[in-house]
Structures are given as structure tokens and as C-alpha cells.
ZAKEVEX-13978 format. One line per field, with one value per residue (C-alpha): residue number from 0; residue in one letter; x, y, z. Coordinates in steps of 0.5 Angstrom, whole numbers, plus 500, padded with zeros to 3 digits. Layout:
residues N
vexdren (NUM_...) .
kolke (a_...) .
u (X_...) .
v (Y_...) .
w (Z_...) .
//
This chain:
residues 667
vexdren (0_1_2_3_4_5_6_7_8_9_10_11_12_13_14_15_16_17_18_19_20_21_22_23_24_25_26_27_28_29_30_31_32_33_34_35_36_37_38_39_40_41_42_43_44_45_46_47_48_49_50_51_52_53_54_55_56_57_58_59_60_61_62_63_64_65_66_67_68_69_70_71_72_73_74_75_76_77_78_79_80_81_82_83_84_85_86_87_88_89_90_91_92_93_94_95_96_97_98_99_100_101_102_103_104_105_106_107_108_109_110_111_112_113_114_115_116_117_118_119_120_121_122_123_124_125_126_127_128_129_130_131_132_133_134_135_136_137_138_139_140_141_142_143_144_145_146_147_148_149_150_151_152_153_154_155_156_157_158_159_160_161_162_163_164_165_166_167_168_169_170_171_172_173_174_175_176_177_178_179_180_181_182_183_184_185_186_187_188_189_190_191_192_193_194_195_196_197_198_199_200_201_202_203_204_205_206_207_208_209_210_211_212_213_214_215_216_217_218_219_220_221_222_223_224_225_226_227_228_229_230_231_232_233_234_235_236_237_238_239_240_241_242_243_244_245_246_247_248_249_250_251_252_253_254_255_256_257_258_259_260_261_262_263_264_265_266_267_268_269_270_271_272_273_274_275_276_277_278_279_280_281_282_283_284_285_286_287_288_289_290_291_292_293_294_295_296_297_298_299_300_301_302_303_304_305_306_307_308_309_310_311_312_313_314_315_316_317_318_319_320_321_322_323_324_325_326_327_328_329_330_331_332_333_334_335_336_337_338_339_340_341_342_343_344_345_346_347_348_349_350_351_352_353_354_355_356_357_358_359_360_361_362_363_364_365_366_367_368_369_370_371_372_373_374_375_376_377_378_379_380_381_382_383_384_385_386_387_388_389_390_391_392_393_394_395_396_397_398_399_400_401_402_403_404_405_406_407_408_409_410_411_412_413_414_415_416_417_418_419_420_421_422_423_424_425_426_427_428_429_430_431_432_433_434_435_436_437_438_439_440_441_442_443_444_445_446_447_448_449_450_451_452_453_454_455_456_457_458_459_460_461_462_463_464_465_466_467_468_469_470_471_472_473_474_475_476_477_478_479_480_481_482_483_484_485_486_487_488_489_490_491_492_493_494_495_496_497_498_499_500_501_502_503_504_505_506_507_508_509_510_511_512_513_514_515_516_517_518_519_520_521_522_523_524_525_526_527_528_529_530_531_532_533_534_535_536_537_538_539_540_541_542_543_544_545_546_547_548_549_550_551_552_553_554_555_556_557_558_559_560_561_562_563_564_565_566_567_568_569_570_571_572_573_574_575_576_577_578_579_580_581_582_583_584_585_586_587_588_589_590_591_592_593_594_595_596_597_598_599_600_601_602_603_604_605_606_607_608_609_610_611_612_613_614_615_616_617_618_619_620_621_622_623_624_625_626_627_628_629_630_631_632_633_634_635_636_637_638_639_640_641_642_643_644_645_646_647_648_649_650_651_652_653_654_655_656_657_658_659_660_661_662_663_664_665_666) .
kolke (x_x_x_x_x_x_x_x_x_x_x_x_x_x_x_x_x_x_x_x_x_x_x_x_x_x_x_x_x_x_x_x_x_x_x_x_x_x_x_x_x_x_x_x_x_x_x_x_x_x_x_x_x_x_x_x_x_x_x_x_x_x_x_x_x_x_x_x_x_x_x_x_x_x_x_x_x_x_x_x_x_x_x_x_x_x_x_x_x_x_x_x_x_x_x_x_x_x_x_x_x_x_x_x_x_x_x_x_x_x_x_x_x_x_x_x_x_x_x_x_x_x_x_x_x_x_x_x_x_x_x_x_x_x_x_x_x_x_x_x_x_x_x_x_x_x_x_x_x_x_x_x_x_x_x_x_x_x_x_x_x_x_x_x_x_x_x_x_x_x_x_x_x_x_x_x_x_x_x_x_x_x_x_x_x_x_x_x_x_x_x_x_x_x_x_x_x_x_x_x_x_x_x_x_x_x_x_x_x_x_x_x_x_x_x_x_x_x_x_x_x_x_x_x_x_x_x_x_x_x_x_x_x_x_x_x_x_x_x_x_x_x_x_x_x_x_x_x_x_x_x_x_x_x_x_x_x_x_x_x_x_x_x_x_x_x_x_x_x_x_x_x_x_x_x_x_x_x_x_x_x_x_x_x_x_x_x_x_x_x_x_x_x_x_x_x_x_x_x_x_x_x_x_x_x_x_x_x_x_x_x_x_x_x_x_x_x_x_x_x_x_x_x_x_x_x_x_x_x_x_x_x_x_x_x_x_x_x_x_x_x_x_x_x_x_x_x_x_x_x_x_x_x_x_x_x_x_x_x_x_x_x_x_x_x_x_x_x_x_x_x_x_x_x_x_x_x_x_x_x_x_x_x_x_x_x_x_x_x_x_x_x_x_x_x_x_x_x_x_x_x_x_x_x_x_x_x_x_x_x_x_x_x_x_x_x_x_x_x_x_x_x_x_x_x_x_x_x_x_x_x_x_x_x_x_x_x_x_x_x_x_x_x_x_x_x_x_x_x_x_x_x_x_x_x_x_x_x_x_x_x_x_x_x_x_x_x_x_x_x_x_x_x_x_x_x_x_x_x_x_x_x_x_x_x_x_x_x_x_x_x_x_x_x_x_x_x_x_x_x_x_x_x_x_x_x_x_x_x_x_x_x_x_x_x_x_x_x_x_x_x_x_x_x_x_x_x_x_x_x_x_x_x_x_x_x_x_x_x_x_x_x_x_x_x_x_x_x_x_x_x_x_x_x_x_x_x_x_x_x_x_x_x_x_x_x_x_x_x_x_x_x_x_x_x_x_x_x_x_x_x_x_x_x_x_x_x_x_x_x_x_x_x_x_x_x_x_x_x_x_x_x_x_x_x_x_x_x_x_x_x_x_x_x_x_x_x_x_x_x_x_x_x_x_x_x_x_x_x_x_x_x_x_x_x_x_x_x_x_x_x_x_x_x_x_x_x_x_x_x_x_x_x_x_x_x_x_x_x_x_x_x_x_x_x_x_x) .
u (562_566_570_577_581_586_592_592_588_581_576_575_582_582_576_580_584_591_593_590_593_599_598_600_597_592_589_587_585_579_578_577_572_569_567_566_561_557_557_554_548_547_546_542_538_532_532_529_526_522_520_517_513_510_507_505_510_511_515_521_520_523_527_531_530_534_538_542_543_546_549_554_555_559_565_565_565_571_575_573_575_580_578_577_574_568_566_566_561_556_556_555_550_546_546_543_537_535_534_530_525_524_523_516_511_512_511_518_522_518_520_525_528_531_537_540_542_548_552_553_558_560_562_564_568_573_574_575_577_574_572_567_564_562_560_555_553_551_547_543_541_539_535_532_530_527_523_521_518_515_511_509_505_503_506_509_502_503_504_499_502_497_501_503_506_510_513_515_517_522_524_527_529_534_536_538_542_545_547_550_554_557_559_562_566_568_569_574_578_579_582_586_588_591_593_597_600_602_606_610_611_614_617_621_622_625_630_632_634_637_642_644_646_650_653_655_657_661_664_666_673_670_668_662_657_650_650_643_643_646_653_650_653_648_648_649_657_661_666_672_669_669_676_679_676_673_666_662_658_650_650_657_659_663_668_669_670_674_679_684_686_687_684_686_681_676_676_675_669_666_666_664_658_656_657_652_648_648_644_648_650_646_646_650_655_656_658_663_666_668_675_676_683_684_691_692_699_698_693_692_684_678_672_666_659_654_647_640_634_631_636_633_633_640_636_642_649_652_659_664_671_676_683_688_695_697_694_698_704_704_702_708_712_711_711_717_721_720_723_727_730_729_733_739_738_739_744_749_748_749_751_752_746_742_745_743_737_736_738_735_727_730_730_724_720_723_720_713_713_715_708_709_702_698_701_708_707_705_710_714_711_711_719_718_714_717_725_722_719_725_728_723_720_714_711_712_711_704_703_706_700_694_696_696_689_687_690_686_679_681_683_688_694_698_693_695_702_703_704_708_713_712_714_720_723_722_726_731_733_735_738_741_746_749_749_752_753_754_757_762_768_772_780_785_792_796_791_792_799_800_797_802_807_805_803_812_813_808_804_798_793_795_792_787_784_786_780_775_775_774_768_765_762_760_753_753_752_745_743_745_741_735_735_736_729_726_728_725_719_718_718_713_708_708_712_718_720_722_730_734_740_745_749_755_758_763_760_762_757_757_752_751_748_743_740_733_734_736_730_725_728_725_718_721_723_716_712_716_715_708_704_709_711_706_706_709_702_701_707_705_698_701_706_712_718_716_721_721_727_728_734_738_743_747_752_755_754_756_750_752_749_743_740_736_730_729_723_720_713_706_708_703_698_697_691_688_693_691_683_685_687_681_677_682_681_688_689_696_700_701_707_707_699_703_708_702_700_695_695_695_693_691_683_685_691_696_701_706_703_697_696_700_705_711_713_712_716_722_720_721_728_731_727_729_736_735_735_729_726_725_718_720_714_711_704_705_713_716_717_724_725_731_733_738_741_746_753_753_748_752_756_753_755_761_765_769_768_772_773_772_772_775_767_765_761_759_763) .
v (491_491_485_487_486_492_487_486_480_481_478_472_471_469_463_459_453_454_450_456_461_459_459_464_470_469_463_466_472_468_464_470_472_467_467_474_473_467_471_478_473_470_478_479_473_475_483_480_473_479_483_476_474_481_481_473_470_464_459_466_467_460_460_466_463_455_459_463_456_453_459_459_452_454_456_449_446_450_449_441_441_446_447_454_451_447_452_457_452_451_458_459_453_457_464_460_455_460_465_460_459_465_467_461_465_472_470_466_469_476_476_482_475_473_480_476_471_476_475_467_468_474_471_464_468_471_465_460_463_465_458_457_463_461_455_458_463_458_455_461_462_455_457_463_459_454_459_462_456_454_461_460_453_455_451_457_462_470_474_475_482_488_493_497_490_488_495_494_488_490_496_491_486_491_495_487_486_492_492_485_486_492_488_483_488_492_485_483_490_490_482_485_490_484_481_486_487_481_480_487_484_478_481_486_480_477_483_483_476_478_483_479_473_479_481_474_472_478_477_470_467_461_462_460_460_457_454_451_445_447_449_456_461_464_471_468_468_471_477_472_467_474_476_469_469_474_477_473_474_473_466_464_457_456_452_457_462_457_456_461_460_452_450_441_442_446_441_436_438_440_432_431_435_432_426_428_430_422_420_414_415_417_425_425_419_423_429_426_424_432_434_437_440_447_450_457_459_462_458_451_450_444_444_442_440_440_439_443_441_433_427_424_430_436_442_447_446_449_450_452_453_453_456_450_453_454_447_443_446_444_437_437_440_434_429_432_432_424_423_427_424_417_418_421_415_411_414_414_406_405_413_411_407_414_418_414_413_421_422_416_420_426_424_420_427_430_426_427_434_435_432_424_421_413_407_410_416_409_404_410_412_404_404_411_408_401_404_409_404_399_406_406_413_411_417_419_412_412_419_415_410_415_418_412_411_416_416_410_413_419_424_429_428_434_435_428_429_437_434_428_434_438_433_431_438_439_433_433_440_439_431_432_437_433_427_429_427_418_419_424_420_421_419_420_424_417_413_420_420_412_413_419_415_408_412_415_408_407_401_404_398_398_405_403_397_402_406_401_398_405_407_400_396_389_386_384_390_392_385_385_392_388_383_387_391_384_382_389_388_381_384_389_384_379_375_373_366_369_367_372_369_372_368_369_372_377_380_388_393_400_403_409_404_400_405_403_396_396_400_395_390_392_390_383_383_386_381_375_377_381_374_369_366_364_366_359_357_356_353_348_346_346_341_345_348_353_357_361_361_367_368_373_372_376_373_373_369_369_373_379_379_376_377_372_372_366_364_357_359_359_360_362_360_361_359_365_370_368_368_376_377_374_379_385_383_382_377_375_369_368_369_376_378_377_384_388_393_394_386_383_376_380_381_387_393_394_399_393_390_388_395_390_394_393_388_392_397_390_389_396_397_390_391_398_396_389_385_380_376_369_366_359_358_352_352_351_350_356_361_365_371_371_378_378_384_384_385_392_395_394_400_407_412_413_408_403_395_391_383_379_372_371_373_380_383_390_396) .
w (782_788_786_787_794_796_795_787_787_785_789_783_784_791_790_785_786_787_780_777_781_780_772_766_766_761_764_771_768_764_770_774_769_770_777_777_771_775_781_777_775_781_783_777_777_784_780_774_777_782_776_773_779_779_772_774_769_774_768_768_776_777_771_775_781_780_775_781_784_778_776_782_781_776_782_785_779_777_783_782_776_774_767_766_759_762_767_762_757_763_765_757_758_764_761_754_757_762_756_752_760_760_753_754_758_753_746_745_739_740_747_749_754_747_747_753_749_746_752_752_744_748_753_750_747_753_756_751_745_738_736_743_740_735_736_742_736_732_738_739_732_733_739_735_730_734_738_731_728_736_735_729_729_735_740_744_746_744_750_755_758_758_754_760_763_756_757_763_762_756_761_765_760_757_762_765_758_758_766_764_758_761_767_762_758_766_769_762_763_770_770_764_768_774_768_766_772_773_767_768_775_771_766_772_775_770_768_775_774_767_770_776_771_766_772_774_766_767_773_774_771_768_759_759_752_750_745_740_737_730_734_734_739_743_745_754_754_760_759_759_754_749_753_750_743_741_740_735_730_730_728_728_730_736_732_727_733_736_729_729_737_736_729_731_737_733_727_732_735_729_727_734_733_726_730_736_730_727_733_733_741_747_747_754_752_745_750_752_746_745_745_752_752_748_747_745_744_752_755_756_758_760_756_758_755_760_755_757_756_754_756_749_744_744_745_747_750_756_754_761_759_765_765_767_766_773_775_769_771_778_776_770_775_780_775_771_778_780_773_773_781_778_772_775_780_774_771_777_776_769_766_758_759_761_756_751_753_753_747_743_747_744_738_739_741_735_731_735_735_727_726_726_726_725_725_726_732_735_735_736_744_746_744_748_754_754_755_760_764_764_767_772_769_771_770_764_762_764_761_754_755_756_750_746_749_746_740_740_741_735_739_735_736_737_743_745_745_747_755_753_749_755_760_757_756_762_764_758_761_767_766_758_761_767_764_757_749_749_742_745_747_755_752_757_756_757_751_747_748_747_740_738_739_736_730_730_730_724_728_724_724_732_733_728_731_738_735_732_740_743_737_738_744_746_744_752_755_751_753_760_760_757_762_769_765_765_772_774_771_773_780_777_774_780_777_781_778_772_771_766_763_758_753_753_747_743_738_738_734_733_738_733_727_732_736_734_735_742_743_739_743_748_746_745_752_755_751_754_761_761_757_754_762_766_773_778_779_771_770_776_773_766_768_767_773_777_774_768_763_759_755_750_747_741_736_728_723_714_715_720_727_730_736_739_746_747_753_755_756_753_746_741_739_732_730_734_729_724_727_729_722_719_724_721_714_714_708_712_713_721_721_718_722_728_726_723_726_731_732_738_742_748_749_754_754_760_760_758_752_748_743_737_736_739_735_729_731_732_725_722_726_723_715_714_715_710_716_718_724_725_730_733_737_740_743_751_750_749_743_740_736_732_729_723_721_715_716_712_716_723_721_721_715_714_719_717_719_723_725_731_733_725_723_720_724_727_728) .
//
């Protein structure tokens, strides 16, 4: 027929939209059929409409004559529309009333013009599928039989071709029927063919496209997986993916990859994923609720989730994993290194203070990296992260206080706390050496030899008293340790009105007992200068001095030895305690909700206060050892805590007690 251009694209091609053009395969394919069909017809239509006029069958003439013009009508309609569909139906349309015209002049149902009718299903079929086939078989039945009973009630005339006509006139007819019908099948295979073509031309396209992303995927040192919605990972995975976890199995979840290498990470996200699943959250903001950080026993990696597909439903998830080893070494190098400066600038200015507080955070971390969890894991880094900061370790300090938001938000905690383990090994390594043991005790060769002879001359309490001064300390030091971490942060916080008296005293206690409780009354401290003193303007518009008062102060008692931080400021409002507690569920009085944990009067958290914890863990260190605390509070006047710890209790295991200012008391 001609139709075919030398650049693979046919003819029919080149006259459709470009919408079409640009379309599937099989959809330009049929369209194209369609155009080349309409312009056979047309070609067609003057042969067959010339042989009519010739043998004087005017209704067929004209017929064949207006059906050219309606027949190309067909390739502005598809331009116009688009719709390979509408214009395939009228096409069919055509070929169908055109039969039927021409069919009038020459008997109806006993016209040879009625053959022409099996290309309209034929043709309907190919370019709009199965069910239009039908249909239009079912329309040309229609037509048959309504041709059939028009001729037999007369209302259709028989033939008024001679013989020698009528045998033309099917010669022609047939010969059209066939040319037209072979034209369809040629015109079919040939935009099969261009069809074909294209699809191999994709096809080789995408497996050019497929091979240079295999050799990015191998190539790249990121591990990179698709995962399908269920958590499924996908055969699409860098080398390096497999690298570090192993080729998975066909169907193979990634937490159960990722189980063996860290199996707190892959619990975690297999929860987030059932979470993800629940629908409760926004697809990106449940994404975002994976764990991130996964540590192997030689890598410490960033896991990213990255969705495909709709915002609205999880189709499939990139998951991009980054090795950020060197990266977190170079940072905790830096971090470890302010500290550790910072530290060693403390201890030239308070050295039993730097060793105990190495030691107290050793011990401390002890107990994290033994698996400490809940309640009791937090109290023990706020102690950590208000000891550290009142030793301006402030790097460390804010590393405390990210764990313990994520903490908050669920994050395992051996994943939360192995930077913070790290951290401080690095520091204590380089400090704990230099600065020394504070239970080891430095005694001159004099003191030695002073004792050796009071023991000759057998003064055994003067030597005795000698060790118990050596082995016991003055609660003032603690308290005055306390007070310059309180004026520091004052500074910190802006609050340079803040006035930090120590009360006179001589209580001597056994440092080894009350290491804990010096550490817990930190909190106390903290509390008082972060929310219970107002700044000075506060303190003017409440009718108050500019000057905040905060006091401590240490002494003995017939119930052994209390401890008592005092200030002038908000005091609490017990009232919103008990409110909280109620909002807990906690079935608590106001004085005993204010020790709960998680409890806090703070609508906001800082790095100083507002988890609720602080005062439980004061709690905890002064009840364990049968003390107790005491809240003397007075809403806008001020507030006292009174710490009690039991005369028994102020010695450590195996020591003995000693007496001072005629009361028993630590040592």
C-alpha cells in the first residue's frame, strides 16, 4: 500500500497527534491502523463508486462518492479528540451505513454489497478490542435481517441489473471485499511490526538503563536496598549492601537480614514497621520514627528511609545506609577533647573534686553499659548530665541530654547510650590516670612516723581519732562544691541575682557512704536556679528584692545527718502537682507525686530540668539508705528541701563512727 516512511515510522504514524505518539505502543499501533484503513477506503471508494455510475446504480454512486469524504473525516476527528476508540467507532460507522446505501439499488439482503459488511467486526475488533467486535457483529446481523424482511415485503425493489451487469457487478464487489480485507490484515502486520519494534527499541533501552544502574549499584559505597511494603527486600541492592549483610534470601525481611549484625536496631524497626503499617502517622512522619543508627561489632552506619511511590499509601521504600565510622570519630575525637581540656582545667582548681567526680561517672557508665533501663537508666544520666555540667563538661553534658530525649521517644537504649559510653571512655582514659584514685590516701612520712611513735607510747585513741580525721571530711567542702556549681549556673541561665550562701557547720561524713547523695543533690541545686528563683525583674513585679537567696547548709541531729537547700523563690504550687498526678493517673499525695518519676511542674524540657526525674533519683539516694526528705514550701515565698540520712547509715561497710560537736555523726 505505500504507507511506510524510511525512518521507522509509518506514514499513519506521522498524521497522529502527538499524545498518541507519544503513547504505549499498542495504542499507537491501533490508531495507526486506523488512519491507514481510512485512507485505503477513500482510495477504494471512486473505483467501486465509478463501476456503480457505470452500471446507473446512482443510490451506490453517491453513497461511495460522500463516503470518501466522511471516511477521511475520520483522521481530523482522531487528531481532534485523541480517542483511538471514537475514531475506530465511526470509521466502523462509515464502512456500515455505506454498505447498507449501497446495498438499496441491488436487491438489499441479495446484494453482493452485503460481503463488505465483514470488515466492520474485523475491523472493530482490531482497534478497540473483543467487546466492540461484538457489538458491531451483532449490528451487522441487525442490518442483514432488516434488509431481509425490507426485501421480502417488498419494500426494497429486486435488482434491475441485466445478467451480464449483475456479474460485473459482483466481480467488482468481491475483488473490493477482498482487496479490502487483505489491506486490513497488511495494514494490521505492518503496525505490528513498527509496534514490535518499538517495544524491542524500549526493551534494549531499558536493559542499557538496567546494566548502568547495576554497575552504579555495584559500584557506589553507600548500601542501598528497595524494600516493598511488607519490608520485603527487593532484588535492587548495591554490592556493598550485600558486602555487609549477606545475600538475602527470596522474600526475606530486612530486619531478619539485619538481625544477626544488630539485633536492638532490627527489633526496632520491625516495630516501626508494624507502626508504619497501623496507618496512625503520615507515611513520611512514621519514616521518620525508624531507628537510624546501626552498630555492627566494626561499623557504626546512618539508615535512611527514603518512600517511592504515593505520599498517601507505602508502595516501596529506598533504604540508603551510610558508613559514618570515621566521621563519629572525628567528632567524638573533638568532643572528647574539649572535655577532657575542660576537666583537667577543673581539676587544677578542685583536684578531689575531679577525682570523684571521675569515679562517681565511671561507676555510673558501669551501670549503663551493664544494661540499665527505664526508670532507673534516667535518673542515672540526669545525675551524670547535672554533675557534668556543674563541671562545665558541656559537651558531654548535652550529649547526656540527647539521650535522654531519645530515650523519651522510645529509641533502644543500648543504641542511645553507645556514644555516650564511648565519649566518656575516651575522656576517663586520658583523665583517670592523671588525676588518680580519690579513695587512695597521699600520708606524708612525718604523719607516718608521728603515729608509730604515739602507738610506742600507747596513745591508741590519739592515733585512732588521727585516722578517723584522715578517712572522713567536713560536709562544708560538698556544700561549697555545690554552691560554686549554682553560681555558675546562674551565669549560665542569666540569672546573676542569684546569692549562694553556705551555712556554717562541722559535720564530718564518710565521702565513700554519701557518694550518691552528694551527686543527687545536685538536682536540688539545679532545680532551685533553673525554675524556683525568678530572674530580678520577676522578683521586682512580685513585690520581692532583686536579690535571690539560695542556701545550704549541712548538720547533725538524734537522727543523724541532714542536709538542707534552701531558697526564697516561687515555691510550689501544689495544687498544679496534684493536677499532673491526676492527668498520670497517679493515685498519689502531693508530696509524694512530686518524687515520681517522669513528674515535672514544667510545661517544657531544658538541658537543666523539666524530665521529673531529678528529684527521684534525691529520693532514691537518701531511702535506700533509710533516710528521708522533707518539702517545706510556701507558694511565691520559697521552698526547703530537708534530706535526712540516719546516723547508721553515714558510715561505709566496715568503718567505724566517730563523734563530733558531741553528736554522733558521719564517719
Amino acid at each position: 500500500m505505500g504507507l511506510v516512511g524510511t525512518d521507522r515510522e509509518s506514514f499513519a504514524q506521522r498524521l497522529l497527534p502527538a499524545s498518541i505518539r507519544r503513547g504505549a505502543p499498542e495504542r499507537v499501533r491501533q490508531a495507526a491502523v486506523v488512519v491507514s484503513f481510512s485512507i485505503a477506503l477513500a482510495v477504494w471508494g471512486p473505483i467501486e463508486g465509478s463501476v456503480m455510475a457505470w452500471l446507473g446504480l446512482n443510490i451506490g454512486a453517491w453513497t461511495c462518492a460522500i463516503g470518501v469524504v466522511t471516511v477521511l473525516a475520520t483522521i481530523p476527528i482522531l487528531r481532534t479528540t485523541g480517542s483511538v476508540a471514537f475514531a475506530g467507532h465511526w470509521l466502523a460507522a462509515q464502512m456500515y451505513f455505506i454498505v447498507f446505501a449501497c446495498s438499496l439499488d441491488v436487491g438489499g439482503l441479495f446484494s453482493s454489497a452485503v460481503a463488505w459488511n465483514a470488515a466492520v467486526p474485523v475491523f472493530a475488533t482490531i482497534v478497540a478490542g473483543r467487546r466492540a467486535g461484538v457489538i458491531w457483529c451483532g449490528l451487522v446481523v441487525v442490518q442483514l435481517a432488516g434488509l431481509g424482511i425490507a426485501g421480502e415485503s417488498g419494500l426494497i425493489p429486486p435488482s434491475k441489473l441485466a445478467a451480464d451487469a449483475r456479474t460485473l457487478y459482483d466481480l467488482a464487489i468481491l475483488v473490493g471485499v477482498a482487496a479490502m480485507l487483505t489491506s486490513l490484515a497488511w495494514l494490521y502486520e505492518s503496525e505490528k511490526d513498527f509496534a514490535l519494534d518499538a517495544v524491542a527499541k524500549e526493551a534494549k533501552r531499558a536493559q542499557r538503563a538496567h546494566d548502568q544502574g547495576r554497575r552504579i549499584l555495584d559500584n557506589v559505597s553507600e548500601g542501598l536496598a528497595i524494600l516493598g511494603a511488607d519490608g520485603e527486600l527487593l532484588h535492587e541492592r548495591s554490592a556493598v549492601f550485600d558486602t555487609w549483610f549477606g545475600r538475602a534470601d527470596d522474600g526475606e525481611r530486612v530486619w531478619s537480614r539485619l538481625r544477626s549484625h544488630d539485633a536492638d536496631f532490627a527489633s526496632a524497626l520491625e516495630l516501626g514497621w508494624d507502626q508504619l503499617h497501623a496507618g496512625v502517622l503520615p507515611v513520611d512522619v512514621a519514616l521518620e520514627q525508624l531507628p537510624t543508627e546501626l552498630r555492627t561489632s566494626e561499623q557504626t552506619l546512618r539508615v535512611e528511609y527514603h518512600p517511592i511511590g504515593s505520599s498517601d499509601a507505602l508502595e516501596q521504600v529506598l533504604v540508603t545506609i551510610t558508613d559514618i565510622s570515621v566521621e563519629l570519630e572525628a567528632t567524638q575525637a573533638k568532643r572528647s577533647h574539649e572535655d577532657t581540656m575542660a576537666l583537667v582545667g577543673r581539676f587544677a582548681r578542685d583536684a578531689h573534686g575531679c577525682r570523684e567526680f571521675i569515679r562517681d561517672t565511671t561507676g555510673a557508665m558501669r551501670h549503663v553499659r551493664q544494661g540499665q533501663a527505664g526508670s532507673a537508666l534516667l535518673r542515672t544520666l540526669h545525675t551524670v548530665k547535672g554533675n557534668a555540667a556543674t563541671l562545665d563538661l558541656t559537651r558531654f553534658a548535652r550529649l547526656v541530654h540527647e539521650s535522654e530525649e531519645q530515650l523519651e521517644f522510645g529509641a533502644p537504649p543500648r543504641e542511645v547510650t553507645a556514644p555516650l559510653l564511648d565519649h566518656w571512655a575516651s575522656i576517663e582514659s586520658v583523665v583517670g590516670p592523671l588525676v588518680g584514685d580519690p579513695d587512695q590516701l597521699a600520708l606524708s612520712r612525718r604523719t607516718l612516723h608521728g603515729w608509730i611513735r604515739a602507738l610506742s607510747s600507747g596513745d591508741t585513741r590519739g592515733v585512732r581519732e588521727a585516722l578517723q580525721a584522715e578517712l572522713l571530711e567536713p560536709a562544708q567542702v560538698r556544700l561549697k562544691r555545690l554552691a560554686d556549681g549554682a553560681r555558675e549556673l546562674a551565669v549560665r541561665l542569666d540569672k546573676r541575682n542569684v546569692q549562694v550562701r553556705v551555712l556554717e557547720g562541722d559535720v564530718l561524713v564518710d565521702p565513700s557512704a554519701w557518694t550518691e547523695r552528694w551527686a543527687a543533690l545536685t538536682h536540688l541545686i539545679r532545680n532551685a536556679v533553673d525554675h524556683g528563683l525568678e530572674t530580678a525583674q520577676e522578683r521586682r513585679d512580685a513585690g520581692k528584692p532583686a536579690k535571690a537567696q539560695l542556701r545550704l547548709s549541712a548538720f547533725s541531729t538524734d537522727e543523724g545527718v541532714v542536709v538542707e537547700v534552701s531558697d526564697d523563690g516561687r515555691g510550689i504550687d501544689w495544687e498544679r502537682v496534684r493536677a499532673r498526678a491526676e492527668q498520670r493517673g497517679l493515685l498519689l499525695s502531693p508530696h509524694d507525686a512530686l518524687f515520681a518519676d517522669g513528674l515535672s511542674t514544667r510545661d517544657d524540657v531544658s538541658e537543666v530540668s523539666g524530665r521529673g526525674v531529678g528529684l527521684a533519683a534525691v529520693k532514691a539516694a537518701f531511702e535506700a539508705s533509710g533516710g528521708r526528705i522533707d518539702v517545706i514550701s510556701e507558694l511565691g515565698r520559697g521552698t526547703t528541701f530537708r534530706c535526712v540520712c540516719p546516723i547508721a547509715a553515714n558510715t561505709a561497710p566496715g568503718e567505724c563512727a566517730t563523734l563530733t560537736g558531741g553528736r554522733r555523726a558521719a564517719g
